[in-house]
Structures are given as C-alpha cells and as structure tokens.
N, C-alpha and C positions, 0 to 999 in steps of 0.2 A: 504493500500500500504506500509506504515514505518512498518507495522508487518511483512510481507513479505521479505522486505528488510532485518531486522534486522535474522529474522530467516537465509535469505541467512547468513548472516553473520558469525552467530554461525555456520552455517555450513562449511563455508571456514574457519573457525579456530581451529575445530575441524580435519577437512584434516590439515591443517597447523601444528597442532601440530603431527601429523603423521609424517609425513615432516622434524622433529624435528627444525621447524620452529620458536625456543620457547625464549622468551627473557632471556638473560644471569640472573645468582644470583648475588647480589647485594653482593658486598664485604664487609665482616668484619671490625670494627673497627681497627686501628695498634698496633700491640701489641707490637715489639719490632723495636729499631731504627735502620732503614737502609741506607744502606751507597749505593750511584750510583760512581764509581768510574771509572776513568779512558778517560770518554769523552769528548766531545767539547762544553761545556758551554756558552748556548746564554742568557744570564740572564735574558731577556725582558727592561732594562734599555741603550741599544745601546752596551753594554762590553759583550766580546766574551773569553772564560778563553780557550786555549787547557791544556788535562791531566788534566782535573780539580774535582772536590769531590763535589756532593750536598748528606749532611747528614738529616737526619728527623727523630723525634720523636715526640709522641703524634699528630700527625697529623700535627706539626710546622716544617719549616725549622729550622735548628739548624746550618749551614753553609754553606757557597758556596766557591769557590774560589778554589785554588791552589790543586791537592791532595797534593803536597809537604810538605804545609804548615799546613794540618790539625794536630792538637795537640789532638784533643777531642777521647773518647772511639769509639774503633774499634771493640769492640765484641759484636754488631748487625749483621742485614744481610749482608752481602757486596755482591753487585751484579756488578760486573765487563761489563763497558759500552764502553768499548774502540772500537774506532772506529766509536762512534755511535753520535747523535747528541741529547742536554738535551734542552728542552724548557719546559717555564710553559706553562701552560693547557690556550686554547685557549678557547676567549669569545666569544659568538654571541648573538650579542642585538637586541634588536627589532625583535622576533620571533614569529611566532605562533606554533614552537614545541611542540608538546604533546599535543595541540589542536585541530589538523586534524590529521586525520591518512591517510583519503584518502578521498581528495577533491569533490571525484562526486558522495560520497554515503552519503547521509544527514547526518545521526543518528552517523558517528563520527566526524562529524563538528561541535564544540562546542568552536567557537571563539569569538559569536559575540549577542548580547541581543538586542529585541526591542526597539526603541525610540534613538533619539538621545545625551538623555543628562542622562551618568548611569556611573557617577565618584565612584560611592558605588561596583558597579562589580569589584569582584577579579578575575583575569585571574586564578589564583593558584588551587583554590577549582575545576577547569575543566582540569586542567592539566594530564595527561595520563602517568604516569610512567613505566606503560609496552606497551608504543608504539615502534612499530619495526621499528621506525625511529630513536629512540635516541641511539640503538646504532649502527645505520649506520653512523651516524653524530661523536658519539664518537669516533669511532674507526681512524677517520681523526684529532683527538689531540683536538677536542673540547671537555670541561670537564664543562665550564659554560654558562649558558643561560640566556637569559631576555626575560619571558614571558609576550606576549603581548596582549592584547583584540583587534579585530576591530571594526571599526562602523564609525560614523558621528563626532560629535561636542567633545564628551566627553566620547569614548566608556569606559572609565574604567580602572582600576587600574594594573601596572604592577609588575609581582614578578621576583626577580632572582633566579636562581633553580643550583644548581648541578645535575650533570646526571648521577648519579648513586645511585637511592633511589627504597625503597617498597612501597611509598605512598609521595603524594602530603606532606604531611606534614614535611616529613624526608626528602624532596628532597629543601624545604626552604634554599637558604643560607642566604639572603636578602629580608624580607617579605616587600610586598606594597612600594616598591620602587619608585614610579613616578604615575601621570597620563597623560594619551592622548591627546593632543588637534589638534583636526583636524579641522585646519581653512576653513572656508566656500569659496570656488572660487567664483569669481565675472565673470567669465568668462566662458563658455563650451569648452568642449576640443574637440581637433580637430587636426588634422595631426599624425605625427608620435609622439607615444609615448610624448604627455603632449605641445604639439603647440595648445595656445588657442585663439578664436574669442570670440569678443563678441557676447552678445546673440541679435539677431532678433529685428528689433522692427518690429510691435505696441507693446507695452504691458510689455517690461523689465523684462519679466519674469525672468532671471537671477538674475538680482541688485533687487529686490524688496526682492525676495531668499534670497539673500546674507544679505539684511539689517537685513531681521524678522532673522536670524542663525547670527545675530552679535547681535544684542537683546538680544535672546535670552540669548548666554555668559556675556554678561553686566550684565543680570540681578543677574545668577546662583553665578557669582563670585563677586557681588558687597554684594550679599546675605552668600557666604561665608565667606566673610571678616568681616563683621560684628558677624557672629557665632563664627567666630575666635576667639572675642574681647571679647567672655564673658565665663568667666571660668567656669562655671558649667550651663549650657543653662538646664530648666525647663523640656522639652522634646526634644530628640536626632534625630536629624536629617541625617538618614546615608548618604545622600547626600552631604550635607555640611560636615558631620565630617570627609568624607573622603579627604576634600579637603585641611584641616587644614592646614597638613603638606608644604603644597605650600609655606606658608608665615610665615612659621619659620628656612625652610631648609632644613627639615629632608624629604620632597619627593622632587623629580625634577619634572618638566611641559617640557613632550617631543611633539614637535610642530610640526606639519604637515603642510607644506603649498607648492601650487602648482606653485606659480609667484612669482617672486622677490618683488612684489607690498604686496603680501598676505605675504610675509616672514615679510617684514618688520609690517605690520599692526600684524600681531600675537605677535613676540616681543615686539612692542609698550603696546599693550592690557594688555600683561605679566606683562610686567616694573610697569603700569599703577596701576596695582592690589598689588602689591609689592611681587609678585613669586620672589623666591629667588632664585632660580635653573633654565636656561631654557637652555636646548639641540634643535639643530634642527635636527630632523630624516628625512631620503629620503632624501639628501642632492644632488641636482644633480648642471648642470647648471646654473639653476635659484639661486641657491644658490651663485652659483664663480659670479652673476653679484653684488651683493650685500656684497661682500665679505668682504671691507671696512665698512659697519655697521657691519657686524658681528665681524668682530675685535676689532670696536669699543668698542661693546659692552660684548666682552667675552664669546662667544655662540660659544661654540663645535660644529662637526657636526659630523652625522652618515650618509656616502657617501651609498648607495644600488644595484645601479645600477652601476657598475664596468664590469658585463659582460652582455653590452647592449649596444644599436645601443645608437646614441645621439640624445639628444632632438629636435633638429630640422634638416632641410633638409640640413640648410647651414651649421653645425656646424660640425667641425675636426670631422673627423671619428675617431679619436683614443682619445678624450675628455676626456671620462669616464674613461680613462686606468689613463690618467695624473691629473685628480681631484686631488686626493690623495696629490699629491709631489706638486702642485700648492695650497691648503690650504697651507698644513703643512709651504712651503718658505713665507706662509704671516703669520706667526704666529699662526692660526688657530688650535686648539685641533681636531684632526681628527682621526675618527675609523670605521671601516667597518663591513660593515655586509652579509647579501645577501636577496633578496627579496624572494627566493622563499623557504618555510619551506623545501621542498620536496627534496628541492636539496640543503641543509643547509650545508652536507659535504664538499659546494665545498670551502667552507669560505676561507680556508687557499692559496688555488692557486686563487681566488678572490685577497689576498694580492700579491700573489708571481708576480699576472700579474702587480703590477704599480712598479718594479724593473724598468723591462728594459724601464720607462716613469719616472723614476726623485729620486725615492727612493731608498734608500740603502738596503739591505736587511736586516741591523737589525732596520731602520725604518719600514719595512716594516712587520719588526715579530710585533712590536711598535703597529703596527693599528690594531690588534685583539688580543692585550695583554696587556699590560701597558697602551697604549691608551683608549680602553673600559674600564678599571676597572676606570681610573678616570672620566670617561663621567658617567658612572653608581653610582660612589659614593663607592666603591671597592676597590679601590687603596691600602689601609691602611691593607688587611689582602690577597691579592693575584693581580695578573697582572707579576708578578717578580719573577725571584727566588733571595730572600734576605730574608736573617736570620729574626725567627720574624713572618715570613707569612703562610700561609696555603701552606701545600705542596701539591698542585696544579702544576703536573708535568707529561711530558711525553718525552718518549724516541723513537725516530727515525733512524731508519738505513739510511738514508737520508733525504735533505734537507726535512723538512717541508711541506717550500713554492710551496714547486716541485711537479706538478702532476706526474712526472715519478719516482720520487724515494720517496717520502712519504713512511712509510711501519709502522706505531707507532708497535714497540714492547712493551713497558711497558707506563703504565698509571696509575696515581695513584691522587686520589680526598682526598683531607685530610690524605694522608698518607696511604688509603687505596688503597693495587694491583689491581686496577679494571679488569674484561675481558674485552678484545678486542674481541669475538665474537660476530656475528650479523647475520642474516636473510641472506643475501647476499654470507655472508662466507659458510655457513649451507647449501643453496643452492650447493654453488662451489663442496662444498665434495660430495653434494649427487650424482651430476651428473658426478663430475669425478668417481665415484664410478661405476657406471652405464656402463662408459664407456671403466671402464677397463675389468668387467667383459662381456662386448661385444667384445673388443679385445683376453682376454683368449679365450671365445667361438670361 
C-alpha cells in the first residue's frame, strides 16, 4: 500500500512540476552592501524611525536609524523603500514545518518516532527544504523557524532553521536548540477543546498512567544528571548526552502541559532537576490561571491558540485574542506562534488580531520578533533591526500585521535577496493565464 502511495506521489510531482509548481533557488550569499532607504522603520524593539536607512553588509546590519543621519558608504545597492514598511524577519517557534508536507499521506509525515522517551531524535536530519510550504509561509515575512518533533514524554530534540537553504544542513541557524517535555495528564479530556474529567473509577486507569509516565521522567533525568557529572562517561549514551545541555544552559526544556495542576508539576520536576532554561509552549488559559507562579518563577510563554474558540464553555469568547496583552501587563515574556504547520502563514495576522485586545502594534510586531528570539535563545544575533545583527529583514507595502495589506516585496535572510515566489503565486499566473486567453478566444 506505502508503495503505491509513494508512486502516486512521484507522480503528482512530476504533473507539478509541469505546472511549474517548483520550489524557488535558494539565494546567493551578499556580495555587496545594501542600503533600504527611504521607509518607515519598525525596529522590533517598540521604536518606529519615518524616512529612515537600514544599511547591511556581509550578511550584518551595519545601521539603522535616521536616512538623514547616515555618514557611512553609499556606493552599494541603494534600493529606495519609500512609502513602504521595514520589519525584521518574522519567527515561528514550535513548528513542524518541513516535517509534513501533507498530513493524510503517511510517507511525508516525518515528525514523530516510536516510544515515548527519544530526547537523542533530531527534528533537523527530517527537515524538508524543498517543501512547498516554506515558501508559502515565507512569503508572509517569516524568515525563521523552530523545528519541532512530536510525541509523548520526551519526543526529541528541537532545531532552529532559516528558510531559505539547499539542505537541512545549510538551512541550521541554531543546531539542537531545546528538548520537548510533554507532561503526562492526570486527567482525560473532555469538552471543548482541553475541558478535562477525571478518569472513571474502578481501576484509575488514568493516575496509575500518569504515575508509571512520571516514573518514568524521574528516572531518565535523575539518570541524566548524573551522566552530566562525569566528564568523559566510559560509553556514550545518546540519550543522556542529548540531554546534557539542560543543566548547563546551552538547551532550553520547552514544556507541554494541559492543566494549571500539570503546569505547575512540570516546572517543579524542571527546577527539581536543575534545567536551567524552561519555556512553556501551548500556553493557553490554563496557563493565565497560574500566571502568578509563572512570574514567579521566570517562564516565558509561547501563546498557540490565538485563532480559536476558548477553552471552556464559560470562558470570554474573545480570551484567546486578549492572552497576549494580559501576560505581557503581568510581566510575562510572551511570543506566539500558531498551531497548525499548514496554515503557519497566518503567524503575522495571528499577532495583528491581539491589537484591537490590549496590545500596541509595535508590541504586537514584539511577539513574533524580538519576543521569540529571546524565548528561543536568538536574541543576540536577530529579532531586531540593530546594528550588529543578522540582517534578517523584510519589506512591506503594508502593514505586516494586516491580512489586507501585507504584500512582502523584499526579503532578505542574512543579507541575502530571497524570492518571494511560491506554489500558490505559480498557480495564480497559471490560471490567470488560462483565463485571458479564454477571454481573447
């Protein structure tokens, strides 16, 4: 039957490429410094420049600010942006882009490995750099990604990726960034979208679950800790070696948990073990009841559900809009994502919908730009346009935020002019095409 399937496949991608259905070329490194000139500079840091200059060379900013005030060489490219709107290049964390290509055909769904406990899985080595998703998604001003694995307790290792490579390995910006921890429910789920009962008696089959899948992480990471502590261990164990990085800082521990009860127990477990990084991803609800520990304790969160009904029957219909602007006013590190790979373009109007719910608009650029790079560990070479950083930038004839006026005309990933063409675009031409010459006929 997977031979079958696979054969269809080749074959609809051979029609496809007929079609000229074919993923854009990967842009050259930068060879000479270019100057953006002329437009409204949203920096990613909350400051808004009009008439303003973002220059770059070797793939680094080299200035932002004033055109007035620039003093530095002007004989690069100068591309006149007046009128236009300059943002850095937009993140999406916690994806499984380049991982599915399309959900209901098995053989390109390659997110997720047997067994629950596979902290040694790299998301990256399955990463897809000519899927006709990423530059669907690029073309809406997203330039960075955090790929992610699924599963149960410990599905595996995440990478951040730039979105414009020939190969998983060129497309590395941040290798083995984090792993997964998906806390075990103590409860079954029930109602709308994540309203849970306990489970049934006789028999607790739920909590009996829950214990052996907290076990089992006590064991994995009481046993990583200890492999931690010994600098040249006799024989390698890629399960623990992958975990090392927990408890020196250099990976983060992004948490999954579905109750306020599981939120706080996965932190605790975290703290417990001495992780020195811990994000909570899928931040919904149950997160704002525990908002107060989270603060307490320093834990960012990556909001997902923003364009979804709310957790339960009695809760504000419009909950999920105001998440966002209700972390942020408790001090909360807050960054958004979106749940569904498939529809990962929508990232940006994802932010733009919590304006009219609390947030300003350059908070609101904040949550899928300067926010994610510091949840991700980023910060320090992109999220911003400031001198210094990767020039990670794109340019819009309108707002961003805005599903009606988005339009990215220039995009550029280290300095490199990416394409903005995509499968969707390549479509449009063909059938306008079709349709004009039905109209000459």
């Amino acid at each position: 039957m997977k031979k079958i399937i696979f054969i269809s496949i080749i074959f609809s991608a051979i029609c496809l490429l007929k079609a000229e259905a074919q993923s854009p070329v990967v842009a050259p490194s930068q060879k000479s410094p270019i100057l953006l000139t002329g437009g409204t500079i949203h920096t990613g840091t909350g400051e808004v420049i009009e008439n303003g200059l973002v220059a770059f060379s070797g793939g680094k900013i080299t200035f932002t600010g004033k055109a007035s005030d620039f003093n530095g060489d002007r004989n690069g490219e100068v591309i006149d942006v007046s009128g236009k709107q300059v943002y850095p290049g937009l993140i999406y964390p916690s994806t499984s882009l380049g991982l599915i290509e399309i959900s209901g055909v098995e053989v390109t769904v390659d997110n997720r490995e047997t067994g629950d406990l596979n902290p040694n899985v790299r998301s990256i080595v399955a990463y897809n750099t000519d899927s006709h998703v990423i530059p669907v998604v690029r073309s809406n001003g997203i330039l960075i990604a955090q790929i992610v694995p699924s599963g149960t307790l410990l599905p595996g290792t995440s990478t951040i990726v730039q979105l414009d490579a020939w190969n998983w390995k060129d497309a590395i910006y941040k290798a083995d960034d984090g792993l997964l921890l998906g806390w075990p429910r103590k409860a079954q789920a029930a109602g709308r979208r994540g309203g849970y009962t306990m489970p049934q008696m006789p028999g607790r089959e739920g909590e009996n679950a829950y214990d052996r899948n907290v076990e089992q992480l006590e064991k994995i990471f009481s046993d990583a800790v200890a492999y931690a502590d010994v600098s040249k261990p006799e024989d390698t164990n890629l399960r623990l070696e992958a975990m090392k990085g927990l408890f020196d800082g250099t990976k983060t521990l992004f948490v999954t948990a579905p109750e306020p009860k599981g939120i706080i127990a996965a932190i605790m477990f975290a703290k417990k073990f001495g992780v020195k990084r811990i994000v909570l991803t899928g931040a919904d609800e149950s997160a704002w009841e525990v908002k107060d520990f989270l603060k307490e304790n320093n834990i960012p969160v990556i909001l997902s559900h923003v364009h979804a009904l709310p957790k339960f029957e009695h809760s504000d219909i419009r909950l999920p809009f105001k998440l966002a602007a209700m972390f942020s006013k408790e001090g909360i590190l807050v960054g958004l994502t979106y749940s569904n790979q498939a529809y990962g373009y929508n990232l940006p109007f994802v932010a733009g919908q919590t304006v009219p719910y609390g947030l300003t608009k350059e908070e609101a650029l904040q949550t899928v730009t300067l926010n994610n790079a510091k949840i991700l560990g980023i910060d320090n070479v992109t999220g911003s346009l400031e001198a210094g950083k990767d020039a990670n930038i794109v340019v819009s004839t309108g707002d961003i935020l805005d599903m009606m006026t988005n339009n990215i005309e220039y995009a550029f990933i280290n300095g490199r002019n990416i394409s903005l063409d995509n499968k969707h675009k390549q479509l449009y031409r063909r059938f306008q095409e079709k349709y004009k010459q039905a109209k000459a006929e």
